[in-house]
MARPALUM-782556 format. One record per residue (C-alpha): residue number from 1; x negated, y negated, z. Coordinates in steps of 0.25 Angstrom, whole numbers, plus 2048, in hexadecimal, padded with zeros to 3 digits. Example, Ala and Ser with C-alpha at 12.3 -4.5 7.8 and 13.67 -1.06 7.14 Angstrom:
2
site k: 1, x: 7CF, y: 812, z: 81F
site k: 2, x: 7C9, y: 804, z: 81D
// end
This chain:
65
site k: 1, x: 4F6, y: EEC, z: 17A
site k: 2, x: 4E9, y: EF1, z: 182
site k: 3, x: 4EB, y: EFE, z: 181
site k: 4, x: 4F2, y: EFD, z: 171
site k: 5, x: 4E3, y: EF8, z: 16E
site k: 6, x: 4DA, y: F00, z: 177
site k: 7, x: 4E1, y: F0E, z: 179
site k: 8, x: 4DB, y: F1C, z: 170
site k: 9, x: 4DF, y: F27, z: 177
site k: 10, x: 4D1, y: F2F, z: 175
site k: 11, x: 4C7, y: F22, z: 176
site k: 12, x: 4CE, y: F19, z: 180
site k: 13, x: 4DB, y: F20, z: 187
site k: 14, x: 4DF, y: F12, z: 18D
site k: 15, x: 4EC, y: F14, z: 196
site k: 16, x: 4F8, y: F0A, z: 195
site k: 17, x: 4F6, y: F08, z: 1A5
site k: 18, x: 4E7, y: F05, z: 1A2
site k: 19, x: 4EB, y: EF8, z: 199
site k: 20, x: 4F4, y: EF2, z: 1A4
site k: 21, x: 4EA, y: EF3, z: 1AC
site k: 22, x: 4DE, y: EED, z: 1A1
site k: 23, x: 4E9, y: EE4, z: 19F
site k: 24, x: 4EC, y: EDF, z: 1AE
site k: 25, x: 4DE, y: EDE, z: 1AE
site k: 26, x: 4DB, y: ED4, z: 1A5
site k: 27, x: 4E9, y: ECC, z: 1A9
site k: 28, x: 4E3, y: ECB, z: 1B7
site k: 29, x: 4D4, y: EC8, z: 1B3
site k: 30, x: 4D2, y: ED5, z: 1BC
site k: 31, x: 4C8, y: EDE, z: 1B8
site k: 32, x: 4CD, y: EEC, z: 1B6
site k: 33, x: 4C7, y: EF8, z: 1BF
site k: 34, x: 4C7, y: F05, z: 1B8
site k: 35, x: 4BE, y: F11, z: 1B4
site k: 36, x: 4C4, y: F14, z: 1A8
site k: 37, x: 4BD, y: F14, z: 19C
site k: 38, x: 4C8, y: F11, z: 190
site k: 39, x: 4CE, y: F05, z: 19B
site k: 40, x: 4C0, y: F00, z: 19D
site k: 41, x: 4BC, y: F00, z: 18D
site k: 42, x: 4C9, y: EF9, z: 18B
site k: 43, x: 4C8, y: EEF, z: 195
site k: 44, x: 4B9, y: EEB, z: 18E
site k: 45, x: 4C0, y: EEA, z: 181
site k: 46, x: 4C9, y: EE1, z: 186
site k: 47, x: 4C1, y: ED8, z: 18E
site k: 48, x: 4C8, y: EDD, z: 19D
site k: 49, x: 4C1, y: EDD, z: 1A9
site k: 50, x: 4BD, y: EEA, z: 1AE
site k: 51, x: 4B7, y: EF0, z: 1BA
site k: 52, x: 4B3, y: EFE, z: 1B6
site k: 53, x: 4B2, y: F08, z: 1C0
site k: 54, x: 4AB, y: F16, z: 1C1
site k: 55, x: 4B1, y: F21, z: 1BB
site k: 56, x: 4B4, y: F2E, z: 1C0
site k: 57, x: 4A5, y: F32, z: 1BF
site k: 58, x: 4A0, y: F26, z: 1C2
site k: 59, x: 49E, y: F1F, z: 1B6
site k: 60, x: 4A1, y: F12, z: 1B5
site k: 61, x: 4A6, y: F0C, z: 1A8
site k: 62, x: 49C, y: F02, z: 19D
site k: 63, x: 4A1, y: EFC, z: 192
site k: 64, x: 49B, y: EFF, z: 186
site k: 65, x: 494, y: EF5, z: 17D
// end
């Protein structure tokens, strides 16, 4: 259900394992570790936890508004 109301293959390319892993999250009251920017918008829609790491360049992922 997470990825039927999230994924758009140009503006958030969220993967299938991705979800399991938002999901699991959130069943677990874990926070999720990630530096992916469609799983971490995502996440903040849906009120997950979330530990955003850097990225590749060392950018580190904000949310937006």
């Amino acid at each position: 259900m997470l990825r039927a109301q999230h994924y758009h293959r140009r503006t958030c390319a969220i993967s299938l394992a991705d979800c399991v892993a938002a999901e699991t999250a959130c069943a677990t009251g874990s926070a999720l570790a990630t530096s992916d920017p469609h799983l971490l918008d995502t996440c903040h829609a849906e009120e997950i936890t979330t530990n955003p790491l850097p990225d590749s360049t060392g950018n580190v992922w904000i949310a937006d508004g």
